[in-house]
Backbone atoms as SQL, in Angstrom:
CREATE TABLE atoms (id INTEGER PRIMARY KEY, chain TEXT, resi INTEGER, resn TEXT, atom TEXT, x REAL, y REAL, z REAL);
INSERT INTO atoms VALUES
  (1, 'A', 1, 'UNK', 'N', 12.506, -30.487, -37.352),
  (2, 'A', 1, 'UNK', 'CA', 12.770, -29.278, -36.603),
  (3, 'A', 1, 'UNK', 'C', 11.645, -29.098, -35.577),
  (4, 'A', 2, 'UNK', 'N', 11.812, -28.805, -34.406),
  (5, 'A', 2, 'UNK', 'CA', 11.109, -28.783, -33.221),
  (6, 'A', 2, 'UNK', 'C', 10.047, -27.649, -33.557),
  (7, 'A', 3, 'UNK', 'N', 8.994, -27.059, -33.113),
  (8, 'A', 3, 'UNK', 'CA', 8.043, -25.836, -33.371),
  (9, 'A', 3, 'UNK', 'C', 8.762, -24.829, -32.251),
  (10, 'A', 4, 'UNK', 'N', 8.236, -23.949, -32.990),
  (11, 'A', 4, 'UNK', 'CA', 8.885, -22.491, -32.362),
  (12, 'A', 4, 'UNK', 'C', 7.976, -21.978, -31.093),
  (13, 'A', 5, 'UNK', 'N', 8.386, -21.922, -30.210),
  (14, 'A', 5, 'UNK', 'CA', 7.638, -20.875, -29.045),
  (15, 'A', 5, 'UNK', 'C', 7.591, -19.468, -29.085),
  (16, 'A', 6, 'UNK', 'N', 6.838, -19.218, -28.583),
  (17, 'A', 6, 'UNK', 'CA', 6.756, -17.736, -28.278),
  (18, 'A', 6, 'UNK', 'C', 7.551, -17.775, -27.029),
  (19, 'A', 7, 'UNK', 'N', 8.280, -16.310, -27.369),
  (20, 'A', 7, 'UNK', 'CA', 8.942, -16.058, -26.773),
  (21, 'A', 7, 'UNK', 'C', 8.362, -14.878, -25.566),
  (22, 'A', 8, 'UNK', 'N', 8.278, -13.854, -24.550),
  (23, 'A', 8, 'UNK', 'CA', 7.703, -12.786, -24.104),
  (24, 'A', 8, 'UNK', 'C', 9.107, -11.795, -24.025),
  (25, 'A', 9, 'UNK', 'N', 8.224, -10.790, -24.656),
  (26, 'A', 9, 'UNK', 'CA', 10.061, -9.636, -24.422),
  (27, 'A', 9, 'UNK', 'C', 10.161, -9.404, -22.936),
  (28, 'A', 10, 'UNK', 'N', 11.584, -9.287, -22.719),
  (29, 'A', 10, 'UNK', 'CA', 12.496, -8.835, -21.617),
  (30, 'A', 10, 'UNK', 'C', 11.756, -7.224, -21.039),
  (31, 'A', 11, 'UNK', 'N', 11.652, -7.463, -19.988),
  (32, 'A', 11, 'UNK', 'CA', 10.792, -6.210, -19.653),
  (33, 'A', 11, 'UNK', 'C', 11.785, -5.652, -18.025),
  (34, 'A', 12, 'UNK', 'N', 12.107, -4.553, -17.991),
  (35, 'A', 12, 'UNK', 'CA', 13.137, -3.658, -17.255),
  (36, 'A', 12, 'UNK', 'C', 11.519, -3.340, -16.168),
  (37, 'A', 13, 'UNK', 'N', 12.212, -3.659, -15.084),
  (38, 'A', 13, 'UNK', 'CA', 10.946, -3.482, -13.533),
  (39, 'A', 13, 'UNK', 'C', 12.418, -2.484, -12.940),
  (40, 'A', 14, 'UNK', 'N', 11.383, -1.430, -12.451),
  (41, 'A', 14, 'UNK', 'CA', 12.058, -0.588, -10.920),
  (42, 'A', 14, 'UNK', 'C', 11.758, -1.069, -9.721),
  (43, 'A', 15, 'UNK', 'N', 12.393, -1.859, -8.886),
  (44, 'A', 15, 'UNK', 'CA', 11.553, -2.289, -7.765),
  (45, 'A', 15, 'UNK', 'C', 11.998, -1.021, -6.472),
  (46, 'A', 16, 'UNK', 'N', 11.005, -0.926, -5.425),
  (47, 'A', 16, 'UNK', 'CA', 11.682, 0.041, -4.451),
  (48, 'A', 16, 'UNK', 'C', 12.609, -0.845, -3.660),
  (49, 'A', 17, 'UNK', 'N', 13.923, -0.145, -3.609),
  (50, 'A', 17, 'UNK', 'CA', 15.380, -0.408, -3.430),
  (51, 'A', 17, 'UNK', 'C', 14.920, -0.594, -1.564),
  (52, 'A', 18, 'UNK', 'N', 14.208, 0.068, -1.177),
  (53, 'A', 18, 'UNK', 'CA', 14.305, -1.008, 0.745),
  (54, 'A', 18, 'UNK', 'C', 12.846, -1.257, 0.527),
  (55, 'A', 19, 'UNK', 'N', 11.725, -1.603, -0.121),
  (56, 'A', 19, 'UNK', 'CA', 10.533, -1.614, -0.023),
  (57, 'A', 19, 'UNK', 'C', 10.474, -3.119, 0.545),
  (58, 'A', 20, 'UNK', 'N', 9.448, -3.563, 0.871),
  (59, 'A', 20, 'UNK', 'CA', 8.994, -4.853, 1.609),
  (60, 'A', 20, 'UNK', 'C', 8.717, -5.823, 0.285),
  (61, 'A', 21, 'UNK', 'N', 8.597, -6.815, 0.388),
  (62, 'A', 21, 'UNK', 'CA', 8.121, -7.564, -0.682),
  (63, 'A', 21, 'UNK', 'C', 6.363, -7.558, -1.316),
  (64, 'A', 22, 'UNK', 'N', 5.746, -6.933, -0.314),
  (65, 'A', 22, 'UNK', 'CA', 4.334, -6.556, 0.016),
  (66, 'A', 22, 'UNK', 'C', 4.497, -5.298, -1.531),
  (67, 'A', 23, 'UNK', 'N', 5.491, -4.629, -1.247),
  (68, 'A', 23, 'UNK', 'CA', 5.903, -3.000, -2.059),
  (69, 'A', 23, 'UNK', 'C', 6.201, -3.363, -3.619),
  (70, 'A', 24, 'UNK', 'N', 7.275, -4.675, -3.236),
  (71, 'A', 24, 'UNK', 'CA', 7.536, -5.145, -4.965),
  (72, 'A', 24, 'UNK', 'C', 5.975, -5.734, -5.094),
  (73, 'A', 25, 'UNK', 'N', 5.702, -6.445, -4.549),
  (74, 'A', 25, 'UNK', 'CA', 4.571, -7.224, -4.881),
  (75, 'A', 25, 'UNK', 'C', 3.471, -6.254, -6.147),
  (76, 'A', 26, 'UNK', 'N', 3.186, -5.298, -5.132),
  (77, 'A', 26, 'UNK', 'CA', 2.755, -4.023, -5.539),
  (78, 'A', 26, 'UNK', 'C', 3.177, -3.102, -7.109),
  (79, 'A', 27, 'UNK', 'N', 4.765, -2.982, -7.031),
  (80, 'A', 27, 'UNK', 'CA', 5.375, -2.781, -8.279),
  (81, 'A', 27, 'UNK', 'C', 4.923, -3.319, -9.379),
  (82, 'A', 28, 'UNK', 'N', 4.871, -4.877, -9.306),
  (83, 'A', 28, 'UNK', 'CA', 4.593, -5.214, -10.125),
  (84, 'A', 28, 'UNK', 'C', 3.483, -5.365, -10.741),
  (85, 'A', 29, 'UNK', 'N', 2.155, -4.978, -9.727),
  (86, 'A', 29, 'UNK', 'CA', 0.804, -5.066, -10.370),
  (87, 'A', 29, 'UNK', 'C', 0.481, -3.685, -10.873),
  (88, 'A', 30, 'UNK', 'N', 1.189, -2.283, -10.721),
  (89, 'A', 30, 'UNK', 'CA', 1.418, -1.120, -10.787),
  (90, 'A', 30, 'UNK', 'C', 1.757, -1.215, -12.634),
  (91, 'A', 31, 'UNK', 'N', 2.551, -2.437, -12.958),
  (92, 'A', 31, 'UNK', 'CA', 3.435, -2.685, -13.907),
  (93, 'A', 31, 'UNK', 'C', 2.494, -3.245, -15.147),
  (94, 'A', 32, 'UNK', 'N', 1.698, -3.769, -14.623),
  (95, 'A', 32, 'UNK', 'CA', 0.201, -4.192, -15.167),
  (96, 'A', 32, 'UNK', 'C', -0.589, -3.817, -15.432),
  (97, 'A', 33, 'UNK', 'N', -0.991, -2.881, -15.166),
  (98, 'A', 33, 'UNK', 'CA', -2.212, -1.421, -14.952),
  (99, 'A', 33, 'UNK', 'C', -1.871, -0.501, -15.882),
  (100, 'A', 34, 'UNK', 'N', 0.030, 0.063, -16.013),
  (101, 'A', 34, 'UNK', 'CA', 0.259, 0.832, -16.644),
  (102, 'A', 34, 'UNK', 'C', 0.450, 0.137, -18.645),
  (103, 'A', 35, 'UNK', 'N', 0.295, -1.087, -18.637),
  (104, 'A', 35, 'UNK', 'CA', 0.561, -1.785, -19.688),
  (105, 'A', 35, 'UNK', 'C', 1.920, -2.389, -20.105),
  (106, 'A', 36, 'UNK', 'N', 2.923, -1.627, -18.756),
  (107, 'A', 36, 'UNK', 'CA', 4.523, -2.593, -19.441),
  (108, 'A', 36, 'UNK', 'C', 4.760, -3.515, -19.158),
  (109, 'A', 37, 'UNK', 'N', 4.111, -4.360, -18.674),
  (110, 'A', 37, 'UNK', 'CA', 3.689, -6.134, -18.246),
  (111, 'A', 37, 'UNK', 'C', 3.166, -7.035, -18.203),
  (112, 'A', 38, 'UNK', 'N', 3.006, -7.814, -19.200),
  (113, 'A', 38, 'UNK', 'CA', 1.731, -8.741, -19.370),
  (114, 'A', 38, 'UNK', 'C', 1.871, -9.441, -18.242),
  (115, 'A', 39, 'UNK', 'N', 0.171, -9.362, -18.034),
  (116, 'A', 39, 'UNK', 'CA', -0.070, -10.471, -17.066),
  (117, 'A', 39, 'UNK', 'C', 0.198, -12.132, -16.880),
  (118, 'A', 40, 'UNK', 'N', 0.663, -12.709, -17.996),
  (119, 'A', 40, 'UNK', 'CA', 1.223, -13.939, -17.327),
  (120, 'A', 40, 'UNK', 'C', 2.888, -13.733, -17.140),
  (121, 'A', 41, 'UNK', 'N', 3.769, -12.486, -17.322),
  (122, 'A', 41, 'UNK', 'CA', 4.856, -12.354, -16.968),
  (123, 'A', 41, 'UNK', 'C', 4.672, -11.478, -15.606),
  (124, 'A', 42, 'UNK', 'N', 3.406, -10.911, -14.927),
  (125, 'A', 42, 'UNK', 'CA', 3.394, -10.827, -13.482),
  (126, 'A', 42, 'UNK', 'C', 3.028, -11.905, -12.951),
  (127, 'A', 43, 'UNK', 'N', 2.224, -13.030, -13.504),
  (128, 'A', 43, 'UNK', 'CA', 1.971, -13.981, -12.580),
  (129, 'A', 43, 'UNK', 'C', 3.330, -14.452, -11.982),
  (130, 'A', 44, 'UNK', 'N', 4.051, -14.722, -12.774),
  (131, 'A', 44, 'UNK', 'CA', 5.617, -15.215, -12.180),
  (132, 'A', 44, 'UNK', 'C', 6.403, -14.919, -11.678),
  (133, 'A', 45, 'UNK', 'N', 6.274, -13.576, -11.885),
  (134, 'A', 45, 'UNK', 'CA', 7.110, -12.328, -10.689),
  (135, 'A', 45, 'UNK', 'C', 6.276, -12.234, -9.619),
  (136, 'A', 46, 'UNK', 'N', 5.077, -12.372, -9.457),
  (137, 'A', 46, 'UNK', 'CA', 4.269, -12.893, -7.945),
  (138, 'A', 46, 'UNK', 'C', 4.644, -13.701, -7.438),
  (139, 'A', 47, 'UNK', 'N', 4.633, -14.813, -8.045),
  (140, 'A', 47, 'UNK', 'CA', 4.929, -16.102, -7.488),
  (141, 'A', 47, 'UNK', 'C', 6.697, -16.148, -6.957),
  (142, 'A', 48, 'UNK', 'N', 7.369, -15.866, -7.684),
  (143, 'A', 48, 'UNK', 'CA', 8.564, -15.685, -7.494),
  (144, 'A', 48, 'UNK', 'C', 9.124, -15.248, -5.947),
  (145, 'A', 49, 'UNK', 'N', 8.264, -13.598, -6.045),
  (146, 'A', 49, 'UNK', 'CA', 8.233, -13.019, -4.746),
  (147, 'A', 49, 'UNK', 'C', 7.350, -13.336, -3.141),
  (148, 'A', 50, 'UNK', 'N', 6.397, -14.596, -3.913),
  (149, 'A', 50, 'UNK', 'CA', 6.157, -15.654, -2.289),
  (150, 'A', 50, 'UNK', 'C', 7.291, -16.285, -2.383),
  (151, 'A', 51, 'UNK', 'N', 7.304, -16.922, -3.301),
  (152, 'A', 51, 'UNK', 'CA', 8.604, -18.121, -3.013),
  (153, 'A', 51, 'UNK', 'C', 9.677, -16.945, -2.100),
  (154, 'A', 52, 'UNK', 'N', 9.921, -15.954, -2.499),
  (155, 'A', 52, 'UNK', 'CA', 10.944, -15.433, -1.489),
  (156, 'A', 52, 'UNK', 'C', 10.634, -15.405, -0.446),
  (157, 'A', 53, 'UNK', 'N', 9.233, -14.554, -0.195),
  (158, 'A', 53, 'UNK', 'CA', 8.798, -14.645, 1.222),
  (159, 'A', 53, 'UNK', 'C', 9.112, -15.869, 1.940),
  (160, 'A', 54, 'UNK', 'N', 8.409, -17.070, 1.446),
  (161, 'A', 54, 'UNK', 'CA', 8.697, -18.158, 2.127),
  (162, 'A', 54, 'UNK', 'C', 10.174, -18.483, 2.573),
  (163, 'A', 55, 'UNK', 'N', 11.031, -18.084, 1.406),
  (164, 'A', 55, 'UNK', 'CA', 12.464, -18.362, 1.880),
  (165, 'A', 55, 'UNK', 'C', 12.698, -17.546, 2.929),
  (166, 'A', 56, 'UNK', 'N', 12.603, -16.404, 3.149),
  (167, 'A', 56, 'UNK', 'CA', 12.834, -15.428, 3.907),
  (168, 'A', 56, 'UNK', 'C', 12.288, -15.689, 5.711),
  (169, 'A', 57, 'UNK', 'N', 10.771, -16.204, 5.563),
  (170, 'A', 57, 'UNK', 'CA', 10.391, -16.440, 6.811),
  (171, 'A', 57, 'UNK', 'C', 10.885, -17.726, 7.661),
  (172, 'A', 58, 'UNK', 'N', 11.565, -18.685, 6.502),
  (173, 'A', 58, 'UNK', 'CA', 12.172, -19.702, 7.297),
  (174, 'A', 58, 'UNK', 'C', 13.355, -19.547, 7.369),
  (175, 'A', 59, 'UNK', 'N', 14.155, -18.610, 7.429),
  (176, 'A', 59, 'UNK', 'CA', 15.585, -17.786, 7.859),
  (177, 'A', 59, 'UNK', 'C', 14.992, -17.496, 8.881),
  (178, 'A', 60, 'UNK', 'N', 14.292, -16.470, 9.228),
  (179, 'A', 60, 'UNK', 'CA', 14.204, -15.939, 10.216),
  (180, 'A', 60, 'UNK', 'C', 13.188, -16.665, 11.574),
  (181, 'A', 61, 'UNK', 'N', 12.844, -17.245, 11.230),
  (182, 'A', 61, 'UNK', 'CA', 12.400, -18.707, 12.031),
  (183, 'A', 61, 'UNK', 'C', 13.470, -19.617, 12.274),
  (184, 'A', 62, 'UNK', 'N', 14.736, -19.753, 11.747),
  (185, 'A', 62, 'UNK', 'CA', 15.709, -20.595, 11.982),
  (186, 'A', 62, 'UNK', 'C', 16.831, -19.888, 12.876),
  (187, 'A', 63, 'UNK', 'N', 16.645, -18.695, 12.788),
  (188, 'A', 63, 'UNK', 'CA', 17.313, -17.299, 13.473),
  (189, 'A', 63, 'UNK', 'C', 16.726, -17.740, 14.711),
  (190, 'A', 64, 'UNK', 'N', 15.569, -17.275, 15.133),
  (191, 'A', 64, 'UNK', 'CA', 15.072, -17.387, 16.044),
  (192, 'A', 64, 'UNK', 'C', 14.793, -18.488, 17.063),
  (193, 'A', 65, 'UNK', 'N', 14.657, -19.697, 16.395),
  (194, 'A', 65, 'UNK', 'CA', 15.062, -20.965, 17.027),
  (195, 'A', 65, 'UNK', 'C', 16.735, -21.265, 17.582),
  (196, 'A', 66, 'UNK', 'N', 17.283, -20.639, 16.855),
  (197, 'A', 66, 'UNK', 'CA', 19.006, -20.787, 17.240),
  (198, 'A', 66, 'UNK', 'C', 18.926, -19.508, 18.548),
  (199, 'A', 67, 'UNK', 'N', 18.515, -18.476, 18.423),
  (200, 'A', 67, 'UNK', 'CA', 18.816, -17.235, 19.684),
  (201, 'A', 67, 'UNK', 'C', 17.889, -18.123, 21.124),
  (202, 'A', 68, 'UNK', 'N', 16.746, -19.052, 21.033),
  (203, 'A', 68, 'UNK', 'CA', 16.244, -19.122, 21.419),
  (204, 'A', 68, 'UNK', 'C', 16.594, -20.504, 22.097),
  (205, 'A', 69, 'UNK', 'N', 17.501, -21.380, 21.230),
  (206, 'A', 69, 'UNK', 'CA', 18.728, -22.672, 22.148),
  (207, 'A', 69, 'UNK', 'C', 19.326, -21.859, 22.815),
  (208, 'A', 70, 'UNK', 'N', 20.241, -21.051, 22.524),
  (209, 'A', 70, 'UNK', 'CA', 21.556, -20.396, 22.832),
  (210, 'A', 70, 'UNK', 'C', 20.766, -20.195, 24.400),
  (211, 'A', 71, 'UNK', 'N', 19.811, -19.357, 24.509),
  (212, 'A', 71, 'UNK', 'CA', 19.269, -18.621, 25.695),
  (213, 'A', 71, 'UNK', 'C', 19.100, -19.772, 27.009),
  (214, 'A', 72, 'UNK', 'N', 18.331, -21.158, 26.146),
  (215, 'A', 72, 'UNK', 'CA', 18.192, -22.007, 27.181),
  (216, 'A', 72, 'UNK', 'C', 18.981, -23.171, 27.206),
  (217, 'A', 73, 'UNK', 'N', 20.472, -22.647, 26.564),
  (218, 'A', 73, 'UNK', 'CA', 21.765, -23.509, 27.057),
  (219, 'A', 73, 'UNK', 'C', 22.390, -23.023, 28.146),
  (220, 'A', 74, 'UNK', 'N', 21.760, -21.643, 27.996),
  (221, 'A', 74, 'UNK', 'CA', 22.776, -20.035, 28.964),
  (222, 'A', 74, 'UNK', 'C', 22.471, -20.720, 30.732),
  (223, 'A', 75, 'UNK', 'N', 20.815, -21.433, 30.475),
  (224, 'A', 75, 'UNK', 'CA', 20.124, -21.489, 31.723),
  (225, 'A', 75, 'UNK', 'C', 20.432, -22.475, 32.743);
């Protein structure tokens, strides 16, 4: 039989519903301070929320490269 892991309990986050990722970022160290989050289950919800960032800034870098053909196909 394989050894047992620890498991970390399921923990319920409020994030702000239009906040920036800067804001969750924030939430979650808020989440840490108050004690309903161990810190290696914020490390991963940090990390999580660059990885979005990153996804996010190369959308909008790919946005912007496409408005920015379009303009100098127009020309």
């Amino acid at each position: 039989m394989p050894p047992v892991k620890a498991i970390e309990q399921a923990v319920a986050l409020h994030f702000p519903e239009s906040g920036t990722l800067t804001a969750k970022a924030d939430a979650v160290l808020s989440a840490v301070a108050a004690g309903q989050l161990a810190p290696t289950q914020a490390a991963q919800l940090i990390t999580a929320i660059g990885s979005l960032a990153k996804i996010t800034e190369i959308d909008e870098l790919a946005a912007r490269i496409t408005a920015l053909e379009q303009q100098n196909a127009e020309t």
